[in-house]
N, C-alpha and C positions, 0 to 999 in steps of 0.2 A: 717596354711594355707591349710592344704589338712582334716583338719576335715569339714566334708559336713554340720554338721548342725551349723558351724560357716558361712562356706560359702553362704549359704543361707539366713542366718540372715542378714547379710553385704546385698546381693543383692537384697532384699525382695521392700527396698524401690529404688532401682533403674529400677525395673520394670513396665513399663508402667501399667497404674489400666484398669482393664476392664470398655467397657462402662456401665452405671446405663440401666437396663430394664424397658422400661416403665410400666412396669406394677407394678413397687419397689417402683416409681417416688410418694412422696409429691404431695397435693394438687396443694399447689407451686411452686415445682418443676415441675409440669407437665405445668402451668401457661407460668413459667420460658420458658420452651420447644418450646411453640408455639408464643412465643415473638420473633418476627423479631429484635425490637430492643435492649433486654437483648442479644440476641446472637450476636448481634453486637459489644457490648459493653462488649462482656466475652471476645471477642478476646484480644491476647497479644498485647501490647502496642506495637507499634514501632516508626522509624524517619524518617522524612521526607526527603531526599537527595537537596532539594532546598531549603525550608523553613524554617527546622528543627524543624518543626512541632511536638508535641509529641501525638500521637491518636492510639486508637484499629487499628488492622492491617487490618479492615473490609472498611475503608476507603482510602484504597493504592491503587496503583499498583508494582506491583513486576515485574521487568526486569528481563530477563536472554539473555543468549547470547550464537547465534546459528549462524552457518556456511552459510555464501552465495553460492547455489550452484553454480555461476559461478566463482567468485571470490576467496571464501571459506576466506572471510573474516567476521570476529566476528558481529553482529549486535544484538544488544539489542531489544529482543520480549517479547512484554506484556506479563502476566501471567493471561490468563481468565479461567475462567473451559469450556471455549470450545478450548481453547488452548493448557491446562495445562494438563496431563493423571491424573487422580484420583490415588493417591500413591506415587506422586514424589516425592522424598528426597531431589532433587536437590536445593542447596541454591540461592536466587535472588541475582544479582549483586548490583542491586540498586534498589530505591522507592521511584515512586514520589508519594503526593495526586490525588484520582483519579477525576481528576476536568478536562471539556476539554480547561477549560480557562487556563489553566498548561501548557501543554501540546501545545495548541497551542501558548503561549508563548515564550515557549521556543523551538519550530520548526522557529516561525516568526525572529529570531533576532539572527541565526548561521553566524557567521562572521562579528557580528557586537561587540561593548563595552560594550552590554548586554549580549553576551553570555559566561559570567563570568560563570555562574549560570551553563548554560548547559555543559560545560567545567568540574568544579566540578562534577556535576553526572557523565559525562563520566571518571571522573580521578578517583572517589571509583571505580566503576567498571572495570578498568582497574587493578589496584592493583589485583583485585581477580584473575586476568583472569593470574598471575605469567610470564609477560613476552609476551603474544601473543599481536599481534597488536591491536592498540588503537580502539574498536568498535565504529560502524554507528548507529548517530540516526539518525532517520529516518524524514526528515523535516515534512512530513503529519503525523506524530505519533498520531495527533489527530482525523484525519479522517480516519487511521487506527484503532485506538481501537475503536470506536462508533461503527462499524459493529459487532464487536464482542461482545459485552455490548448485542446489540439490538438481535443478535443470542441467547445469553445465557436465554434472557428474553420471547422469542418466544418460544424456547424448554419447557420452563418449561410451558408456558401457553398450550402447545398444549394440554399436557393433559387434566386439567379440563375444556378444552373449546368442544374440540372434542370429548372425551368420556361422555359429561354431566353429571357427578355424581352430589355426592350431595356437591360438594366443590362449585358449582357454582351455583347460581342461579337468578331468572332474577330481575333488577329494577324496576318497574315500575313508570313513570314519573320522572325519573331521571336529575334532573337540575343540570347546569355543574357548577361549583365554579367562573370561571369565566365570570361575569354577567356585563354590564353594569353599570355605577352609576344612582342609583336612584329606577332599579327594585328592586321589592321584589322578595328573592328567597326562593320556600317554601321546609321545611323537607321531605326527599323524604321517603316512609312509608313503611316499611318493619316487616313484622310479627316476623321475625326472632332476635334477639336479639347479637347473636354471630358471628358476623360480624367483618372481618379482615379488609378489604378494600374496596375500591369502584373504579370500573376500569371501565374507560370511552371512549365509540368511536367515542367521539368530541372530539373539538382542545376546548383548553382554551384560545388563545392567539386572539386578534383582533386587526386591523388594529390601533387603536389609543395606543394601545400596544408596538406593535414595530416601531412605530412612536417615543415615548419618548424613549424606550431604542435603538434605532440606533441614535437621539440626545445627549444621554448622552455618547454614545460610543466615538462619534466625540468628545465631550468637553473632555472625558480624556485623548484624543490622542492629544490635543491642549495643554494642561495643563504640558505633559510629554514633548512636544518637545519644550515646553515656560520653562521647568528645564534646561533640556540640553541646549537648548542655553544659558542662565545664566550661566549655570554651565562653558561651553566653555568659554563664555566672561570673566567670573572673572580666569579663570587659564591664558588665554594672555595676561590678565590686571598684572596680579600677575609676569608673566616672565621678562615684560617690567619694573616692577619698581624694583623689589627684583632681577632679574639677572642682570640687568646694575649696578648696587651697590654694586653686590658681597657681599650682606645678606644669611649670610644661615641661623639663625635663621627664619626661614618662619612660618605665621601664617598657623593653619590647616585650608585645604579648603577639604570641605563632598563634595561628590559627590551626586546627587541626589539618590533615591529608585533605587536598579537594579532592583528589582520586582517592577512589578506594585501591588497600592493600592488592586486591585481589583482580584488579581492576590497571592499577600500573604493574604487577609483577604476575600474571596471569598464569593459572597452572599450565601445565602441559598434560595431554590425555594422547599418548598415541600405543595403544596397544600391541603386544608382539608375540608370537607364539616361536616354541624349538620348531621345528623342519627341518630334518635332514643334517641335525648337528648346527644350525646357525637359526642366529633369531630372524625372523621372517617379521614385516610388519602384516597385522591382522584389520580388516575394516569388518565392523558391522553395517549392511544394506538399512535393515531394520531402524538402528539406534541415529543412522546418518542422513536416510530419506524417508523413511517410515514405514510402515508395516503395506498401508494402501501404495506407496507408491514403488515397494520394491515387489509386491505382486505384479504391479502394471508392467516394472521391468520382464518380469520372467515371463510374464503370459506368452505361451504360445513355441517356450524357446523346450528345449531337452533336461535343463536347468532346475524344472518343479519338482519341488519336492526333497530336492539335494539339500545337506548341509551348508553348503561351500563351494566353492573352485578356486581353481590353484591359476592365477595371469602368469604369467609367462614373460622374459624381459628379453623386451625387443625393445627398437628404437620408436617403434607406431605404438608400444604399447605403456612410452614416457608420458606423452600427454594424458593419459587415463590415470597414470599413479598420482602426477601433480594434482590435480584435480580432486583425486581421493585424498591426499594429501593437506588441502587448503580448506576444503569441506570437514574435515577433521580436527584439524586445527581451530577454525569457528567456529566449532557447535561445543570444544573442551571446554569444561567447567570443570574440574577436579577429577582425582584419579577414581572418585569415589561414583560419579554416575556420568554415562554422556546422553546428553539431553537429544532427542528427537524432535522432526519436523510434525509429528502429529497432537506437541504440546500446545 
């Protein structure tokens, strides 16, 4: 045990590997780098504390649990990188998907037969906490983490918006993804070839839009309280014949979904436009931070006024796609409207 170059040997692989240089980096590997979605999808796998969903941990939210200062009682705070100190060791309590239809899920229905679900995530993360009192969620947990999503995604654009390098530059005739039925929408024509994204300073979303998805919202809401009553009726149907008879053999009676459909199998909304013969993904500023806050973005930049602009895929300019990326991902509700931060 005290020979060094055993002891070395032993701990050679328990040491963290340096990171690769890019300048050592594969073809491919350099490819690899500037892939918003391969770094997505390198992350460690983890689970979902309500679902139990199994995905890259690029898809989470990680809880942790911080002191009230008047109370100094435990409360479970999201984990964003405008939250989080770059280096923290500290382990999350818990994690949900980071969806806001989650999230607001499971703030809407504390104290009710649905909050089975939120109950469980507060019971793992009590375990960890060894004893201290059971933390707070926070019933707006959902219009709590959006601001911070929309901060994290405004920091990273300030850059290439405000210094104009060459990570940005401009669209010309920029037609939005979403177009009425019937126009034609034509390929918008960019010389440049290497092309990350296409970020836009309209809304995608129009009134006949969210006409049908605030229709479909109401018919699932109809659907779930037409379960529950069923479900209530056949349990006092069930006491009245099998308790008066003193049967305890009872038939199994299921409960409806504690999740909702929409809620465990959660749409996908990620927009994409042709470019240059390939589909390009499209972000609306607008639909994703809001009208006031993607003015605040441009103010002052070359930017006012434009359509669009075309990012550019570099390796500096990965962490700005994830970012659009995860922001997009949170605010989907259906292909048919994406909700904004000025609802």
């Amino acid at each position: 045990m005290l020979d060094p170059t055993r002891t070395a040997a032993r701990k050679r692989h328990k040491e963290p590997k340096p990171l690769s240089k890019h300048e050592d980096l594969t073809p491919f590997q350099r490819e690899l780098e500037q892939n918003p979605y391969a770094q997505a999808l390198a992350k460690p796998p983890r689970t979902c504390a309500v679902t139990t969903t199994r995905l890259p941990h690029f898809f989470y939210l990680d809880f942790y649990a911080i002191s009230h200062p008047e109370t100094s009682k435990p409360w479970l705070m999201p984990a964003t990188p405008s939250t989080r100190p770059p280096g923290s060791t500290q382990s999350p309590l818990g994690r949900t998907l980071a969806r806001r239809s989650m999230l607001k899920y499971l703030g809407a229905h504390l104290g009710t037969r649905k909050d089975n679900t939120r109950r469980a995530t507060i019971a793992r993360a009590q375990e960890r906490l060894r004893g201290r009192p059971q933390p707070v969620w926070r019933e707006d947990m959902d219009a709590f983490v959006l601001p911070l999503l929309q901060k994290d995604v405004m920091q990273k654009l300030h850059w290439p918006l405000h210094r104009n390098t060459h990570f940005v530059s401009a669209l010309p005739d920029a037609p939005s993804p979403a177009v009425e039925d019937g126009e034609e929408q034509k390929e918008p024509q960019h010389p440049d070839g290497d092309v990350a994204c296409i970020i836009y300073f309209l809304s995608f979303t129009t009134r006949a839009l969210d006409s049908v998805s605030e229709r479909l919202a109401a018919i699932e809401e109809r659907t779930i309280s037409l379960a529950d009553a069923l479900f209530n009726g056949r349990r006092k149907a069930r006491i009245r014949i099998f308790g008066s008879e003193g049967i305890k053999n009872e038939p199994p009676l299921l409960p409806p979904p504690s999740v909702l459909p929409s809620v465990l199998y959660p749409p996908l909304y990620f927009p994409t436009i042709l470019h240059n013969g390939t589909r390009m993904p499209a972000y609306s500023l607008p639909d994703l931070l809001g009208a006031e806050q993607t003015a605040e973005l441009l103010a002052g930049t070359t930017w006012e006024g434009a359509k669009g602009v075309v990012l550019r895929k570099s390796r500096l300019t990965t962490v700005t796609q994830m970012a659009l990326l995860k922001l997009q991902g949170f605010v989907a509700e259906g292909r048919a409207r994406v909700r904004t931060g000025a609802e």
